[in-house]
C-alpha positions as CSV (number, residue, x, y, z in Angstrom):
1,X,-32.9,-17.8,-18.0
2,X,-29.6,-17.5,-19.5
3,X,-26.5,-19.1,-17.4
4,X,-28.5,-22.4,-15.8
5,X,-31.2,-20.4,-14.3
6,X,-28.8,-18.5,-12.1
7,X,-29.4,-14.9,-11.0
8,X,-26.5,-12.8,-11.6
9,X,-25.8,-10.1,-9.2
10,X,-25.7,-6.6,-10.4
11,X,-22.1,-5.6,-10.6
12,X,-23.0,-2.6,-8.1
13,X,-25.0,-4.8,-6.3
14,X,-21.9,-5.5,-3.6
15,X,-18.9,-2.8,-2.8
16,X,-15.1,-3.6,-1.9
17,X,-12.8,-0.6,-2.3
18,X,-9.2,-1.0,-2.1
19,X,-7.3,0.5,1.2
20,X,-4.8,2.5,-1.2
21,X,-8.0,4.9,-2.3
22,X,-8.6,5.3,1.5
23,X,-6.1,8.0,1.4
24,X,-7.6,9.9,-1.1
25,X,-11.1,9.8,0.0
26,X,-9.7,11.6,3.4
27,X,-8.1,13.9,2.0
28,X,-11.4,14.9,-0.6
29,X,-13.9,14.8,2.8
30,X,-11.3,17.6,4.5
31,X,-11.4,19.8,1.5
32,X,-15.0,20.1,1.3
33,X,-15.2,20.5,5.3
34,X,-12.5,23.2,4.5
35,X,-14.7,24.4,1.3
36,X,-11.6,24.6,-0.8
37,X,-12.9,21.2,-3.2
38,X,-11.3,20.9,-6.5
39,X,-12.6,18.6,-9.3
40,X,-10.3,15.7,-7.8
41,X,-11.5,16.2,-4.4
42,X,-15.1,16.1,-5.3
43,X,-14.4,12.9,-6.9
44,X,-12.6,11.8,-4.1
45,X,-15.9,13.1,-2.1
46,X,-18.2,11.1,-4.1
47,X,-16.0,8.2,-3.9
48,X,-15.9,8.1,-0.3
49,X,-20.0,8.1,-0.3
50,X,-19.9,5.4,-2.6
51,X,-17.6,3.6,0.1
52,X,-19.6,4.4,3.1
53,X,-22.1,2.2,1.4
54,X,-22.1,-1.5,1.7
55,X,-25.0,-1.9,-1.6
56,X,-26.0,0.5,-3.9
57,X,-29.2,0.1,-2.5
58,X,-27.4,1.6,0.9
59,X,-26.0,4.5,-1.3
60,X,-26.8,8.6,-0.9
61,X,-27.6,9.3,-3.9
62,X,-28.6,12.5,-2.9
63,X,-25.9,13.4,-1.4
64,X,-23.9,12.1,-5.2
65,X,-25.6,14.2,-6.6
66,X,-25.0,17.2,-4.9
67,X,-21.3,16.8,-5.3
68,X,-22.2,16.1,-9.1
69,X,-23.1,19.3,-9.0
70,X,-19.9,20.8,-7.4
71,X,-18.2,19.1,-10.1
72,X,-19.9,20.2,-12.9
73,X,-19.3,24.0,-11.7
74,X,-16.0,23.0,-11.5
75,X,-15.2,20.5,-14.5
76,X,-18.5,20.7,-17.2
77,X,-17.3,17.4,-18.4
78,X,-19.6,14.5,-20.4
79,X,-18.8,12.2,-18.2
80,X,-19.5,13.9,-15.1
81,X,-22.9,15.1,-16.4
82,X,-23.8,11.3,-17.7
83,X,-22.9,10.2,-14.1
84,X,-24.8,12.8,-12.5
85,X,-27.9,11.9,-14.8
86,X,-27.3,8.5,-13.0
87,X,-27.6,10.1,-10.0
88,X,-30.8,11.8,-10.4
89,X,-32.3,8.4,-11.8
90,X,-31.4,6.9,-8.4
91,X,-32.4,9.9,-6.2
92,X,-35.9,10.1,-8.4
93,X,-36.4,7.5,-10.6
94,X,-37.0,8.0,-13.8
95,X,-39.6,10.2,-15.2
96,X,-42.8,9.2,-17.4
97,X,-41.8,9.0,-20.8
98,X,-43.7,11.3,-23.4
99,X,-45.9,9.1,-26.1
């Protein structure tokens, strides 16, 4: 094993979100309870369920990628839909591949 034989950790693998986002995420959870979400409070959404998790093994990726979805209605972007395809691999798995 490269490194000494030391395990790295995934970079996901532990959380620590800066307090200045805290703001932000707020402010994306009490548009969507208000159901007026834009594309930046979506992303603030799925930001604050990234935060509410301590591992990415603790995450609701469900729940990402149901506000993936929002934000794709909203902003049809690459990156969102490569991030919601991230989203489905760790709500699902991934699927057989075809030989």
């Amino acid at each position: 094993m490269a490194g000494g034989g030391r395990r790295h950790e995934h970079a996901l693998g532990r959380r620590s979100h800066p307090p200045r986002h805290r703001p932000h995420v707020g402010h994306g959870r009490r548009c969507l309870r208000r159901n007026q979400p834009g594309a930046y409070q979506v992303q603030a959404a799925i930001n604050a369920v990234h935060s509410d998790a301590a591992t990415a093994a603790e995450t609701d990726w469900r729940q990402i990628l149901q506000l993936y979805d929002q934000l794709l209605a909203l902003a049809p972007t690459p990156v969102a839909a490569l991030n919601r395809a991230v989203a489905v691999e760790n709500s699902f798995g991934s699927a057989p591949h075809a030989a």
